[in-house]
C-alpha positions, 0 to 999 in steps of 0.5 A: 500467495494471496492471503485469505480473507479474515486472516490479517487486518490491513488499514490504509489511511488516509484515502483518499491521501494528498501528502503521505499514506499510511498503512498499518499490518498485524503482520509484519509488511516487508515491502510495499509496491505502488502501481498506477491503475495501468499496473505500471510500477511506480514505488518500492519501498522496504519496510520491515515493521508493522507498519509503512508511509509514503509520500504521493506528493510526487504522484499524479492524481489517480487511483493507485494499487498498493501491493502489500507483501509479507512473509503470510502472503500479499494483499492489495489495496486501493488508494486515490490521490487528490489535491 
């Protein structure tokens, strides 16, 4: 279920990120999937808590799509990696 707009507020910062991306939920973000923009699955990472960070050192420059999900529903955001 894709959560309805004004309903939650979900900053993702920095972006655009060299080292480590933030993301900050009012609600509890239980897991995080990072895609490439060609929508291949690059990252899982479990979070359970307000809040998640990861690392895209390892990740190629680019956009990627960062799916958000929740026990209220997903939500995605974009993040570009440079160095």
């Amino acid at each position: 279920m894709e959560l309805e707009k004004g309903t939650t507020t979900i900053k993702t910062y920095p972006n655009t990120s060299s080292n480590l991306v933030n993301i900050e939920s009012t609600y509890v973000i239980n897991e995080l999937k990072v895609c490439s923009s060609t929508g291949v699955l690059v990252n899982t990472i479990p979070v359970n808590s307000l809040t998640g960070s990861f690392e895209v050192t390892d990740l190629p420059v680019g956009k990627y799509l960062i799916h958000i999900l929740m026990d209220e529903g997903k939500t995605i955001q974009e993040v570009e990696i440079q160095r």
